[in-house]
C-alpha positions as CSV (number, residue, x, y, z in Angstrom):
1,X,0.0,0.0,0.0
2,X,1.2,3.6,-1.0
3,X,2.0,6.3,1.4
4,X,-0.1,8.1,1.1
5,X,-3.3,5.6,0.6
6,X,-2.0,4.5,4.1
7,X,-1.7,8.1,5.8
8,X,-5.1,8.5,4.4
9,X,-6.4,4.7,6.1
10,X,-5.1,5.4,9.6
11,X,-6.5,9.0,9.3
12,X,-9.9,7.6,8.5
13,X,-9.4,4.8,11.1
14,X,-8.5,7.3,13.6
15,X,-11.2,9.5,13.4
16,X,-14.4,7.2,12.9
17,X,-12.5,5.2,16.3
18,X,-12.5,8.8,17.9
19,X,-15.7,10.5,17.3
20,X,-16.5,12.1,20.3
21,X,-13.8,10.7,22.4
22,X,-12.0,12.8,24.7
23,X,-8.2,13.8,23.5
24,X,-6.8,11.8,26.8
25,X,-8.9,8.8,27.1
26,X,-8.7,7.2,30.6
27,X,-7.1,3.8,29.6
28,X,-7.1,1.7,32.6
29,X,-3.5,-0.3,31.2
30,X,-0.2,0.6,29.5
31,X,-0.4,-2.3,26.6
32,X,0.0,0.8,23.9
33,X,2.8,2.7,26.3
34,X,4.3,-0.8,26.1
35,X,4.0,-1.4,22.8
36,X,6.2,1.7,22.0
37,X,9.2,0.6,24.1
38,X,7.8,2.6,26.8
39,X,9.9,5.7,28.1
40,X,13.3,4.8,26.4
41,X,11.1,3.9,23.3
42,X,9.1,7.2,23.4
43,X,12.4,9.1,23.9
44,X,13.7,7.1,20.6
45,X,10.8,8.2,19.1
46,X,11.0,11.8,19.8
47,X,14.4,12.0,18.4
48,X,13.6,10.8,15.3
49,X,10.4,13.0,14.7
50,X,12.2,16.0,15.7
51,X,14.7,15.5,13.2
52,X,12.2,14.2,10.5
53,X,10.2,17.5,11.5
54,X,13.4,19.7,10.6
55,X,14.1,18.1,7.6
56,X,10.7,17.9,6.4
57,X,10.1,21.2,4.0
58,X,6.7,21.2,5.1
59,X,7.1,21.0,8.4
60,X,10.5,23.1,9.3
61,X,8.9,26.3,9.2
62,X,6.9,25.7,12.3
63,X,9.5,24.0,14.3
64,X,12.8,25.7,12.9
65,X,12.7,28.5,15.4
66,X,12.0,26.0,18.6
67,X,13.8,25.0,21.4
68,X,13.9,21.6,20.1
69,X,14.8,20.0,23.2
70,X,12.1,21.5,25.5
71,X,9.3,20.6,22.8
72,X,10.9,16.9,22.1
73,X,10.0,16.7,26.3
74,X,6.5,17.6,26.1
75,X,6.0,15.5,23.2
76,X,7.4,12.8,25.1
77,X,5.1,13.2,28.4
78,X,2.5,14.0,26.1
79,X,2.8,10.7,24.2
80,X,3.3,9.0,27.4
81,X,0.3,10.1,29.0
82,X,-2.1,9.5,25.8
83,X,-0.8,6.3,25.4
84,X,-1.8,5.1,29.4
85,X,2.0,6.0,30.3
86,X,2.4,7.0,33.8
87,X,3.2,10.7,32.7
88,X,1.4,13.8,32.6
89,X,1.7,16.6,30.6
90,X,1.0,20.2,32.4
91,X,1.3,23.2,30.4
92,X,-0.6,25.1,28.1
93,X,-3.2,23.3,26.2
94,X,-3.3,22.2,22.6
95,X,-5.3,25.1,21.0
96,X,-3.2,27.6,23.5
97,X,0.1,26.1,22.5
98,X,-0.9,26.5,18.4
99,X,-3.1,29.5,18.6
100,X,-2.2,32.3,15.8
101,X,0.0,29.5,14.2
102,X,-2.3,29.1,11.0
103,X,-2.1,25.6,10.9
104,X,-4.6,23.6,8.3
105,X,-5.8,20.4,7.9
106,X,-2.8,19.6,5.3
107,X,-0.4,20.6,8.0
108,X,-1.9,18.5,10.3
109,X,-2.1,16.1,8.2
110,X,1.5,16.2,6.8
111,X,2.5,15.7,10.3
112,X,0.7,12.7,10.8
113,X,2.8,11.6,7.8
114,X,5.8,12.2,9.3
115,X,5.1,10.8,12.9
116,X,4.1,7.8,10.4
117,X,7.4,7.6,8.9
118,X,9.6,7.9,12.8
119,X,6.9,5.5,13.8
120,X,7.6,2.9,11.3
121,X,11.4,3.8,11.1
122,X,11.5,2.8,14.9
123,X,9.5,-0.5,14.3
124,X,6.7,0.3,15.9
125,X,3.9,-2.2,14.7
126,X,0.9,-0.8,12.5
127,X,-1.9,-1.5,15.0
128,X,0.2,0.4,18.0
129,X,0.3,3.4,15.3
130,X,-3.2,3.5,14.4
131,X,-3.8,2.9,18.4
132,X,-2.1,6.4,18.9
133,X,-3.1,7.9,15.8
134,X,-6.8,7.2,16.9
135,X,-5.9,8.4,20.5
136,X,-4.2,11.9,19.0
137,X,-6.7,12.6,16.4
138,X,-9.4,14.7,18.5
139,X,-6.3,16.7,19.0
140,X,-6.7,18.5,15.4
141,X,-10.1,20.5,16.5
142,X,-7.9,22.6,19.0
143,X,-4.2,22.3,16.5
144,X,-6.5,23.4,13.0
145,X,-6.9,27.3,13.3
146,X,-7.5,28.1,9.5
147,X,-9.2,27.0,6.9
């Protein structure tokens, strides 16, 4: 399968599995957490992204200016936490975080792509991705801020 036929699959898989789910759901076990290696797999994770995100053309313009390693630790307890890790994320929220950063549904979306490609890079199996992708995807209604 393509990449982008399969970007476009765990997009659609994502959402119909999250309509109207909360952006944190309160998993009761850590099977996904562990299925990513859990804290040293996360951290793995995070350093490929970030440098995927950087080289990316579509991407570097929102993250070339960012203190790479602050970010790369919030994604990390972030990812933790949604995936029933025994982190939590404080800080701003998700549409506080992006607001006036005119991001659209493409950028979203090519960032999906990306996490897909550090995801799959770092062996992580299809149905753990989808499992996150589905858990992150309520996520884009407070990251989307223009049409």
């Amino acid at each position: 399968m393509n990449r982008l036929a399969r970007t476009t699959l765990a997009l659609l898989a994502a959402a119909l599995l999250s309509a109207g789910a909360p952006a944190q759901p309160a998993a009761a076990d850590d099977s996904l957490y562990q299925a990513f290696g859990g804290q040293p797999g996360l951290v793995r994770l995070m350093d490929d992204f970030m440098a995927r995100l950087l080289a990316d053309a579509r991407m570097r313009p929102f993250f070339q200016d960012a203190d790479a390693a602050a970010l790369k630790k919030q994604l990390v307890l972030q990812f933790c936490e949604v995936s029933g890790g025994p982190c939590r994320r404080d800080g701003p929220t998700m549409k506080e975080a992006h607001d006036g950063m005119d991001i659209t549904r493409g950028d979203f979306n090519a960032l999906v792509e990306v996490l897909q490609d550090a995801m799959d890079a770092q062996g992580v199996p299809f149905r753990a991705q989808n499992r996150l992708l589905a858990r992150l995807a309520p996520m884009h209604r407070d990251i989307v801020n223009t049409p």
